[in-house]
C-alpha positions as CSV (number, residue, x, y, z in Angstrom):
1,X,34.6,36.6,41.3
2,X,32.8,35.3,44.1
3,X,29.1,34.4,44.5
4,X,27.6,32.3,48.0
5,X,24.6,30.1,47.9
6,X,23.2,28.2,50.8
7,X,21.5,24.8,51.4
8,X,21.1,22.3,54.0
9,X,23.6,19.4,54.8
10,X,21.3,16.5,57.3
11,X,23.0,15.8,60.9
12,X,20.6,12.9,62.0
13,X,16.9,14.0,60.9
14,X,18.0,17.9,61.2
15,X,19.4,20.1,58.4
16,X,22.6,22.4,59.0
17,X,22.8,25.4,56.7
18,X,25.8,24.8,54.3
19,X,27.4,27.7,52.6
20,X,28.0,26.8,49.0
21,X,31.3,29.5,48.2
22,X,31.7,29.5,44.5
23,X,34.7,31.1,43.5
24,X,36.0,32.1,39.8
25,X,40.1,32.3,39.2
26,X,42.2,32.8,36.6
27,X,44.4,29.5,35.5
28,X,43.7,26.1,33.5
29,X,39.8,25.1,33.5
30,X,39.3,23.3,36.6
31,X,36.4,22.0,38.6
32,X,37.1,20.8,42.2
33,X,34.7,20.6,45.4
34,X,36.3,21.0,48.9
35,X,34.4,21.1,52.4
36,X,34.7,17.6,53.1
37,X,32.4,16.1,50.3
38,X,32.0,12.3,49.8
39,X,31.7,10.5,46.7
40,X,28.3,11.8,45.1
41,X,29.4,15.2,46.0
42,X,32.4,15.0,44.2
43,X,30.9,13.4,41.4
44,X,28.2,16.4,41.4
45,X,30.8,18.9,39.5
46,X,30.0,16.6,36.1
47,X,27.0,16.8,36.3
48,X,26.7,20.7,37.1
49,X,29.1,21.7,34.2
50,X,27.3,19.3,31.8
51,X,23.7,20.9,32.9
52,X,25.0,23.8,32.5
53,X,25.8,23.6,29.0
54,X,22.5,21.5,27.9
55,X,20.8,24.5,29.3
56,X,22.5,26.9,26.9
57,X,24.9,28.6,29.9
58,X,28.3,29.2,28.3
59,X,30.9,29.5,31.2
60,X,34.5,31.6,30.7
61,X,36.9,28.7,30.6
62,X,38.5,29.8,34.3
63,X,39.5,27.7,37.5
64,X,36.3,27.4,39.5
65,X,36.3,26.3,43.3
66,X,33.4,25.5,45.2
67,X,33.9,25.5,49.1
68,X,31.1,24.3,50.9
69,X,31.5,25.3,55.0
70,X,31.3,24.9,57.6
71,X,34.3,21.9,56.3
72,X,34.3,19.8,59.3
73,X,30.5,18.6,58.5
74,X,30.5,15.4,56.1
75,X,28.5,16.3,52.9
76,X,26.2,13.5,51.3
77,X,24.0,12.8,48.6
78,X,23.0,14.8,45.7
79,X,20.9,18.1,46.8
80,X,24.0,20.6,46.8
81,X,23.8,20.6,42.7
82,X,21.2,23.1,42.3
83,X,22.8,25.4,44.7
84,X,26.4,24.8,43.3
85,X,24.7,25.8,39.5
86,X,23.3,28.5,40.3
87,X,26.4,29.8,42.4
88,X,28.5,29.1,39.2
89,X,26.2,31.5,37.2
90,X,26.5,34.1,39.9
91,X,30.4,34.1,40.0
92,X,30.3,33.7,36.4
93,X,28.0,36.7,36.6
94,X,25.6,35.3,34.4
95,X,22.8,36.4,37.2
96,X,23.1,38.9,40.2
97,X,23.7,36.8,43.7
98,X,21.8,38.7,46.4
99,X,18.5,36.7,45.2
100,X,20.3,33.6,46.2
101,X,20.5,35.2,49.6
102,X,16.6,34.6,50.5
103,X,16.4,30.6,50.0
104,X,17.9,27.6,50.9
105,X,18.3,25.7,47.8
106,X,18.2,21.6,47.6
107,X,17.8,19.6,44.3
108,X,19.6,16.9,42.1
109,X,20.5,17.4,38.3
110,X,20.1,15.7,35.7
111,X,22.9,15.8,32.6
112,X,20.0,18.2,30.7
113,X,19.2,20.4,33.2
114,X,16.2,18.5,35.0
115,X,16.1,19.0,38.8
116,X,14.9,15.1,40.4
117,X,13.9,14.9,44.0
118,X,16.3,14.6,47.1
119,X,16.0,13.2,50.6
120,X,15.5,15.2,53.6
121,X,13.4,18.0,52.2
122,X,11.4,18.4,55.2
123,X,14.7,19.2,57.5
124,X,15.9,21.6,54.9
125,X,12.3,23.7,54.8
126,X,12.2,23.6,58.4
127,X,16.0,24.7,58.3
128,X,14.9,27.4,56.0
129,X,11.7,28.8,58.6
130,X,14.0,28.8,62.1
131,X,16.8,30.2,60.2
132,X,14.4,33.1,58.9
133,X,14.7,32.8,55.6
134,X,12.2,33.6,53.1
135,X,11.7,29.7,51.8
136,X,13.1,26.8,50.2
137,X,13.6,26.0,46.1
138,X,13.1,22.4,45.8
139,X,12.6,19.8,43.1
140,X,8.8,19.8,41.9
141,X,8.2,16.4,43.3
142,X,9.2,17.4,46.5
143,X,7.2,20.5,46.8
144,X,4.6,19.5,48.8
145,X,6.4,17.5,51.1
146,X,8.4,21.1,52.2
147,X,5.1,22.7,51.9
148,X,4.3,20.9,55.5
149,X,6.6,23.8,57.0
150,X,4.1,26.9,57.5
151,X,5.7,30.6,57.5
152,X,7.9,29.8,54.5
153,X,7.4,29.9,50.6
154,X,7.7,27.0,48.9
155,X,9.6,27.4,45.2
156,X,8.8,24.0,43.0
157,X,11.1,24.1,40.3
158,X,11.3,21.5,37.2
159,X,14.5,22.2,35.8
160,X,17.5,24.1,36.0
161,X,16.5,26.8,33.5
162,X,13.1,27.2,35.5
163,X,15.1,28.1,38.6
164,X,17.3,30.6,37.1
165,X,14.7,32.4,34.9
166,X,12.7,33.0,38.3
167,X,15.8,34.1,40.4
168,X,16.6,37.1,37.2
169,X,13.0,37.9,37.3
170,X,11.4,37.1,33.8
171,X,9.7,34.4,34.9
172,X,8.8,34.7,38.2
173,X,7.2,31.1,40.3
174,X,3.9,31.0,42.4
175,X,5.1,29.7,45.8
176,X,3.4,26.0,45.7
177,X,0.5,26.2,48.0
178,X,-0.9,23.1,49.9
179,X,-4.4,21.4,49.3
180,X,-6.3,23.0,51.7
181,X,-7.2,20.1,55.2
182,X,-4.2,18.0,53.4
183,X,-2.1,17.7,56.9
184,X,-5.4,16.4,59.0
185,X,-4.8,13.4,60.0
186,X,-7.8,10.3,60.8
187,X,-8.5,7.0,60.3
188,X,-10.5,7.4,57.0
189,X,-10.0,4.4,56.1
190,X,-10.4,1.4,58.0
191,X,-7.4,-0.8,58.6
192,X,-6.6,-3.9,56.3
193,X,-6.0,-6.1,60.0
194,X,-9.1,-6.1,61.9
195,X,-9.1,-7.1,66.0
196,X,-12.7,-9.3,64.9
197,X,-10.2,-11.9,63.0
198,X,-8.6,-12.7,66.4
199,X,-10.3,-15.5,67.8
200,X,-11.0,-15.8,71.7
201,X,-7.9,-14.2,73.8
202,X,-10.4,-11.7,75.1
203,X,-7.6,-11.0,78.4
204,X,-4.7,-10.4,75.8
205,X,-6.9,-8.0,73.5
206,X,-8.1,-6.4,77.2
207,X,-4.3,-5.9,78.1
208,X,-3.4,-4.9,74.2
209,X,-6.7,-2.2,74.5
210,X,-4.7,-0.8,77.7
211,X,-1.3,-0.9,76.5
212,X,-2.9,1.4,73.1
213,X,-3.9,3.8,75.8
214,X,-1.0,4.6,78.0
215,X,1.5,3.8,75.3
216,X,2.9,0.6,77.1
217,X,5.6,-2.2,75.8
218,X,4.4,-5.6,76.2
219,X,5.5,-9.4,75.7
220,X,3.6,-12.0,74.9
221,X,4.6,-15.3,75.5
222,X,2.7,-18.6,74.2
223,X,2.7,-21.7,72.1
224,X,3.1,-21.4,68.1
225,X,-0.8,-20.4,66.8
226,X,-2.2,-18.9,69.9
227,X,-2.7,-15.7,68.1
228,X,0.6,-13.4,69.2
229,X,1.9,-11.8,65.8
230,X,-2.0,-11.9,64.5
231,X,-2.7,-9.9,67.5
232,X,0.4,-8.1,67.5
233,X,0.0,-6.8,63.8
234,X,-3.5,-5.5,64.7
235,X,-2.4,-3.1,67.4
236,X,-2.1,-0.1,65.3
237,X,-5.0,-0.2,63.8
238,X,-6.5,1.2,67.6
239,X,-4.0,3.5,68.7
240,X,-5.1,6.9,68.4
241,X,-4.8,9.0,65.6
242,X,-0.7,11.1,65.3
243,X,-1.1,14.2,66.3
244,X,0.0,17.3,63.4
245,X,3.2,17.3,65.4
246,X,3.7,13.5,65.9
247,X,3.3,13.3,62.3
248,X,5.7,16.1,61.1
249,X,8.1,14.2,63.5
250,X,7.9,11.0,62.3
251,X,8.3,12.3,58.3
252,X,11.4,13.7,58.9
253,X,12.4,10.8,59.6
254,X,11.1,8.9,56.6
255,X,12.3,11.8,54.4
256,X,15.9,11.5,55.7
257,X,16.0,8.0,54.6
258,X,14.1,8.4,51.3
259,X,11.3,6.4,52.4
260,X,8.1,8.6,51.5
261,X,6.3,7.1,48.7
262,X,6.2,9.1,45.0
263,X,2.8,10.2,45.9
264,X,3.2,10.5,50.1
265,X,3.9,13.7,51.4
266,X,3.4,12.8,55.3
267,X,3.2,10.0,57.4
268,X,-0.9,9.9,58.3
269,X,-0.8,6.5,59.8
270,X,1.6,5.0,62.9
271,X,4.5,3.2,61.8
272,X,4.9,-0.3,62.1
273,X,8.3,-2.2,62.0
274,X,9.1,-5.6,62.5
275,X,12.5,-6.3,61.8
276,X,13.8,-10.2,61.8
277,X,15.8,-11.8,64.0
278,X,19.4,-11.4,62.2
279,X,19.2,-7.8,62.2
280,X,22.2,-6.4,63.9
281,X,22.6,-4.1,66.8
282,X,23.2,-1.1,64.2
283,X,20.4,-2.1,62.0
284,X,18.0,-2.1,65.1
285,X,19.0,1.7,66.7
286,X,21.0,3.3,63.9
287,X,24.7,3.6,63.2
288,X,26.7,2.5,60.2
289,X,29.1,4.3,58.4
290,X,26.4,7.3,57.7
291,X,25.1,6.8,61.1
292,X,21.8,6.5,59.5
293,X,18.5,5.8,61.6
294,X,17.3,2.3,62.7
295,X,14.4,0.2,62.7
296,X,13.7,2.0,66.5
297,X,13.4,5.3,65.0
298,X,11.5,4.2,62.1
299,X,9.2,3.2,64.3
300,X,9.0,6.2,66.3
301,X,5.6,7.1,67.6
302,X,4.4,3.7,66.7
303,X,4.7,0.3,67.2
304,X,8.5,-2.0,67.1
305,X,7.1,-5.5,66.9
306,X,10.1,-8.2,67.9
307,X,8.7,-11.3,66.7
308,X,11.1,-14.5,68.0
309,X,12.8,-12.5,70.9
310,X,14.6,-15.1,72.2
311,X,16.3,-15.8,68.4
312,X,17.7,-12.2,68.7
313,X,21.3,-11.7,69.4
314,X,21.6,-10.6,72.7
315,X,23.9,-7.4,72.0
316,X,21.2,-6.6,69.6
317,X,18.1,-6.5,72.8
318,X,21.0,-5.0,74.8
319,X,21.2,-1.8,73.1
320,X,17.1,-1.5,73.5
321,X,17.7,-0.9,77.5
322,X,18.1,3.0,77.3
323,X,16.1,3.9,74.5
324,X,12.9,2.6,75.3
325,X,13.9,4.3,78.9
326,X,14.6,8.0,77.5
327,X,12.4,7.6,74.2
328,X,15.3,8.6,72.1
329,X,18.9,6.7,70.7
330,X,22.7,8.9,71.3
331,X,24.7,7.8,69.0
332,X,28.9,8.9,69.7
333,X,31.0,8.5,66.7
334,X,34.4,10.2,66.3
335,X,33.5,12.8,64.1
336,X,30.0,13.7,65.0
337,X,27.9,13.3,67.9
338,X,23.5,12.4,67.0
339,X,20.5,12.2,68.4
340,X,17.6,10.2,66.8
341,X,14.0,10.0,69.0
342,X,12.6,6.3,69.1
343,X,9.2,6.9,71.7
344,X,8.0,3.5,70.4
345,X,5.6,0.8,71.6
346,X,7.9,-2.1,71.9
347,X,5.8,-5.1,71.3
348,X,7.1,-8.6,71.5
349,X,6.5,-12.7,71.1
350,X,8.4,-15.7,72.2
351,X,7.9,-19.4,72.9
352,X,7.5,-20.5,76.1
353,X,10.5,-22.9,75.2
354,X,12.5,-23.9,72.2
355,X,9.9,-26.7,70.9
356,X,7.0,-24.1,71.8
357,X,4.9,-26.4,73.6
358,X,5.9,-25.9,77.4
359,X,2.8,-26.5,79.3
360,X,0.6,-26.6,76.9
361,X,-2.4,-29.0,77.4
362,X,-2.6,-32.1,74.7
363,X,0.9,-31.3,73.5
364,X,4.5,-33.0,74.8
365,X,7.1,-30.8,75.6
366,X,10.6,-32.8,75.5
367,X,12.9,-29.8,76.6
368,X,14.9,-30.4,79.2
369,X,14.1,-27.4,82.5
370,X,18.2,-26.0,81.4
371,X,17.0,-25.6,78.6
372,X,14.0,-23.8,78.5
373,X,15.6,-21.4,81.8
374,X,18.4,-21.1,79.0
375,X,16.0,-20.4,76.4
376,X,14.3,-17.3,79.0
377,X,17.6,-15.9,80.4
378,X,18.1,-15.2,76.5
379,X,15.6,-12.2,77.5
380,X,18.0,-10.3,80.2
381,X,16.1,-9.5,83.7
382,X,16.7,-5.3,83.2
383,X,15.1,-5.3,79.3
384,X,12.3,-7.7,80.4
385,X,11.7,-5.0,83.6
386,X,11.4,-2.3,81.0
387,X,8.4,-4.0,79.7
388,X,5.1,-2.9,81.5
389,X,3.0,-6.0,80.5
390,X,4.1,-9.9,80.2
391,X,1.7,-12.2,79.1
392,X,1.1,-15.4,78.4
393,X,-1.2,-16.6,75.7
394,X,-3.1,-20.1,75.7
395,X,-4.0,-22.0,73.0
396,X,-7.3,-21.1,71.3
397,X,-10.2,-23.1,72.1
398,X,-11.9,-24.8,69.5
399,X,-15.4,-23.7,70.1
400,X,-13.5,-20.1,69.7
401,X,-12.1,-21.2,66.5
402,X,-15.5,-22.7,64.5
403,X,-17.8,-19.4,66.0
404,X,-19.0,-17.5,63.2
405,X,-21.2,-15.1,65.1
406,X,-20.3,-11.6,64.8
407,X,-19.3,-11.1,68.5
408,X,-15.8,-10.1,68.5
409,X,-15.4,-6.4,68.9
410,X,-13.9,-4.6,66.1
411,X,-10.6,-2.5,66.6
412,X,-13.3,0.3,66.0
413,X,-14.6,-0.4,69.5
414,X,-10.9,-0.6,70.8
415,X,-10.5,2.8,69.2
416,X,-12.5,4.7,70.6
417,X,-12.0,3.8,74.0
418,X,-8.5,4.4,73.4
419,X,-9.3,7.5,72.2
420,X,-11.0,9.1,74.7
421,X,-8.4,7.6,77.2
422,X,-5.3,9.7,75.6
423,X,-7.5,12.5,75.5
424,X,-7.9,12.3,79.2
425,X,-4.0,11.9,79.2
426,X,-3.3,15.1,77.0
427,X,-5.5,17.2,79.1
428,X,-3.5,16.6,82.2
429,X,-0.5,16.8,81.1
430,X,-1.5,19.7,78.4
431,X,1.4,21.9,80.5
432,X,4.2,19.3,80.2
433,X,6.1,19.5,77.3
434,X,7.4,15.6,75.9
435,X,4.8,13.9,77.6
436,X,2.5,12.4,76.2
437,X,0.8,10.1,77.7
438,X,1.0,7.6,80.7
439,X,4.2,5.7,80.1
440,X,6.0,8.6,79.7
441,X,5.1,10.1,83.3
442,X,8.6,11.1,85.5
443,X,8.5,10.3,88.9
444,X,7.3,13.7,89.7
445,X,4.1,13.5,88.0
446,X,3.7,9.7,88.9
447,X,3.2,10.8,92.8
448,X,0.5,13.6,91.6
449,X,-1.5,11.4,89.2
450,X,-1.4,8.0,90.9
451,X,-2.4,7.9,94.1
452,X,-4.4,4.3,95.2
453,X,-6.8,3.6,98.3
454,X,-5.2,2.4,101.4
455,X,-6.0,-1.5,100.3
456,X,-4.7,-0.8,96.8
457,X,-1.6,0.2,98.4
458,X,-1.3,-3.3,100.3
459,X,-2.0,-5.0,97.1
460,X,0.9,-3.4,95.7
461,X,3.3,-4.3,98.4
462,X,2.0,-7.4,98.5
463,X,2.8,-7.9,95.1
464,X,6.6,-6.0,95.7
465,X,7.4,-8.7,98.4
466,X,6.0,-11.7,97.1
467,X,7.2,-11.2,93.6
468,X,10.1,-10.0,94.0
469,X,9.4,-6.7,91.6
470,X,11.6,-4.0,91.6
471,X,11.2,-0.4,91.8
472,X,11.0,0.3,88.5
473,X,8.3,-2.4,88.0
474,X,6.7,-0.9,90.9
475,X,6.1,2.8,89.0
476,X,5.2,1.2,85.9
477,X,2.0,-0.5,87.9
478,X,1.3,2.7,89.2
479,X,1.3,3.7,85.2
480,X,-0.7,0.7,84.2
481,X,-3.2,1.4,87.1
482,X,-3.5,5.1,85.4
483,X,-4.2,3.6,81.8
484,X,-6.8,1.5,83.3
485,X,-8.5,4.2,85.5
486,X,-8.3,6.3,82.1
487,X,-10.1,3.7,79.9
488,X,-12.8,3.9,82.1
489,X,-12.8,7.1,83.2
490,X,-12.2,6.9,86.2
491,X,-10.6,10.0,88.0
492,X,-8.7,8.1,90.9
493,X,-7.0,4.9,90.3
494,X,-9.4,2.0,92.2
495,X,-8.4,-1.3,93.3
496,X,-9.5,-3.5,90.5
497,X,-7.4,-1.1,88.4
498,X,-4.5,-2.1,90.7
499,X,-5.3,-5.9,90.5
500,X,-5.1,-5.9,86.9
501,X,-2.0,-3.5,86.7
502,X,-0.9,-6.6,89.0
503,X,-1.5,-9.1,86.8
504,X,-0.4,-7.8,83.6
505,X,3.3,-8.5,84.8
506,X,3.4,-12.1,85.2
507,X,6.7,-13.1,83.5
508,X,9.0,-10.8,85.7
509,X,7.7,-12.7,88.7
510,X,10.2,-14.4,90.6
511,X,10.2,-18.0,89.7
512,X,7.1,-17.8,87.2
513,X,8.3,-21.2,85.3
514,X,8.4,-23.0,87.9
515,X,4.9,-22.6,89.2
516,X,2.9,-21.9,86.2
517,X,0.0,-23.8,86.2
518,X,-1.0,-25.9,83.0
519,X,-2.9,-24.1,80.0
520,X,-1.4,-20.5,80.7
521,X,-2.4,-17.8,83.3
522,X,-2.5,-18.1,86.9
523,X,-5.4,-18.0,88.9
524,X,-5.1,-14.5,90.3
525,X,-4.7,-13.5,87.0
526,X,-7.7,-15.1,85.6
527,X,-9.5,-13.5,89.0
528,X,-8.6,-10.1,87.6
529,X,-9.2,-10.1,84.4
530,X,-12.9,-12.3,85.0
531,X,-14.0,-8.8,86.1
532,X,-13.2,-6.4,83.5
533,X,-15.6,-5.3,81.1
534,X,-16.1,-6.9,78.3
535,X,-17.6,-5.2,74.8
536,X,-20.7,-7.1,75.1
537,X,-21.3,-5.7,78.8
538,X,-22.6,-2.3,77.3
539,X,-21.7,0.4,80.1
540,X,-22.3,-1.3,83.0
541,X,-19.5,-0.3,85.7
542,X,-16.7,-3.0,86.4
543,X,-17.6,-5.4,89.7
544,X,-15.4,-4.1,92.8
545,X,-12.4,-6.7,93.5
């Protein structure tokens, strides 16, 4: 007697169909579970033949074997119990098999027959759609998360009795249907961290407002209390809103990991992560002995915050190199080969030396200069040319400090400039598929889209030579220079969009310690920025360079 169920065992954020094979022999009661289960899987026959009997199922007292194939995938976790039950019953013939045939079945029981919820639903239901079957039978509390797949039915079942009763036909479910406008997505609620608590900084908030818009990594570096994490921590709160996509994306990977809240069927709102420092190079991209996801995937289409950077091990900002380069993490193990995606905003904060206080005006520095360049080569030359713009922060003036007038702009006014600018950014590049917005550009696209004036041009080599930028640096001005054009809607890149691209990439100069002036920015960066816009300027146009 032999019945087949299947279900779904996770590779990465994906679900693999699993054929549960339950077979029913002659010979001495026996229970055993091959396919190459680990511990809860093993474990899972107890509780199967005890839910069975609580439910009021009397078994023939025969040799069962349950196979689950294909054997060379490792099986984890709990959610092949519900599907092992009900194949019992089958090959018992307790209930005909060929409804099992229309579902992929996931669920954890209970010792009397309750079905809890499982992790990685959301893989499983979409599992269930591109493998064409009918739907998914999930715990109850579960239902609405697989309820995010369209073209399926969704079958919410309480407990083990429920499931079976539905499957014979006396008591047949209602596929669980979804509260109509529950996947749209928008800042209804405004966020907890405002921009208007930040203090002065109006350059870094300008260079923040541009790196929301193309999707750009940036470091900040200044003394302790300048305003880097506050400002840091307020950066989601004017991206733009996750796309339906961006958001199915990113739950699958909180739903692998068991992360959804009790009540939270989708991710509405862009991750942010900020691991600390003694995190370790498989805590940051995944890994482990379950090859699980890391902090960089968690935060996928949102924002990594690396607070400290220099404190981080240097294998650990290492590993970052590639995947903030391809927007996604490989992972080669000996048994299985995954792919996680980690298209993050990589957002960091140092000192500008170990006591913090490196030219900073009114404060003694007592570093020693092989020190300090010892506390920066921490930061590797090829990760910090990954990073689009390097700031540094000065200390916050006091009159900036005591002024209780209303004036700073709100991250709604960041917002909706930002807004606008990705929607610029998804127009153009509506016809190429995993980009997204400026950062992401290939080269191929970065010679159609960024084209400069013949004097923006000789900025730029100017900047090449004298710098000492390379030619990656180079491309991702060319990307800055696009954000900017796109903020202000500007169709072709100008040169003050240039200038600024320019300036935002002050730390990868060539020597930048040993000529920075006192209190923080250079000159020509101050020149730059002194032009932008500023929120209290209305709409008037930017002044030409």
């Amino acid at each position: 007697m032999l019945a087949r169920v299947r279900s779904g065992a996770l590779m990465g954020i994906d679900a693999v169909v699993v054929e549960c094979e339950v077979d029913m022999a002659l010979g001495l009661p026996y229970f055993n579970v091959v396919g190459l289960p680990e511990g809860a899987v093993r474990e899972s026959k107890v509780r199967v033949i005890s839910a069975l009997k609580n439910c009021g199922f009397e078994l023939p007292q025969k040799r069962i074997t349950v196979n689950l194939a294909p054997a060379d995938i490792r099986k984890e976790g709990a959610a092949f119990e519900l599907p092992i039950a009900l194949g019992v019953l089958a090959a018992a013939k307790l209930m005909e098999e060929e409804p099992l045939g229309r579902y992929l079945f996931g669920g954890e029981l209970s010792l009397d027959g309750w079905v809890k919820p499982i992790r990685g639903v959301l893989p499983l239901a979409v599992a269930a759609r591109d493998g064409g079957y009918e739907g998914v039978m999930v715990p109850a509390a579960n239902a609405a998360e697989a309820a995010l797949v369209e073209g399926i039915h969704v079958l919410a079942v309480h407990n083990l009795k429920e499931a079976v009763e539905h499957l014979t036909g006396e008591k047949p479910l209602s596929p669980f249907t979804r509260e109509t406008g529950s996947p749209a997505l928008s800042h209804g609620r405004p966020a907890p961290l405002d921009m208007s608590d930040v203090r002065g900084q109006a350059d870094v908030k300008t260079a923040l407002e541009l790196a929301a818009a193309g999707g750009h990594n940036v470091l900040l570096c200044g003394p302790p209390g300048s305003g880097k994490t506050m400002l840091a921590r307020r950066l989601p709160g004017i991206l733009p809103t996750m796309t339906f996509d961006e958001a199915l994306e990113v739950t699958k990977i909180y739903s692998v990991l068991g992360l959804l809240g009790d009540d939270q069927t989708m991710m509405r709102e862009r991750p942010f992560r900020a691991p600390h420092h003694t995190i370790s190079d498989a805590g940051l991209v995944g890994g482990g002995p379950t090859t699980r996801p890391g902090e960089l995937s968690l935060a996928h289409h949102g924002v990594l915050f690396l607070d400290e950077l220099p404190e981080f091990r240097k294998n650990v900002l290492e590993v970052l190199r590639q995947p903030l380069e391809e927007g996604s993490i490989h992972l080669a193990r000996a048994t299985q080969h995954i792919t996680y995606p980690c298209r993050v905003m990589m957002v960091a904060a140092m000192n500008p030396c170990p006591c913090g206080y490196f030219n900073v005006p009114g404060r003694k520095c007592d570093c020693k200069a092989y020190r300090i360049h010892d506390y920066h080569s921490r930061v590797s030359g090829p990760l910090l040319d990954r990073i689009d713009i390097t700031l540094q922060t000065r200390p916050v003036e006091y009159h900036h400090i005591v002024r209780d007038d209303g004036e700073e702009p709100p991250s709604a006014y960041y917002r909706e400039r930002v807004e606008a600018a990705r929607e610029r950014q998804r127009a153009r590049f509506r016809d190429e598929p995993g980009v997204h917005c400026n950062a992401q550009m290939p080269t191929r696209l970065l010679r159609r889209y960024c084209k400069t004036s013949s004097r923006g041009e000789t900025m730029l080599e100017k900047a090449v030579r004298e710098y000492g930028l390379s030619a990656r640096a180079h491309d991702r001005i060319l990307k800055l220079a696009r954000s900017r054009a796109d903020l202000e809607g500007h169709e072709r890149i100008e040169d003050l969009d240039i200038a600024l691209a320019i300036d935002c990439r002050q730390m990868d100069r060539r020597g930048w310690l040993d000529t920075n002036t006192q209190g923080g920015p250079s000159n020509s960066q101050n020149t730059a920025f002194n032009q932008v816009r500023r929120p209290e300027q209305g709409s008037r146009s930017p002044e030409e360079p």
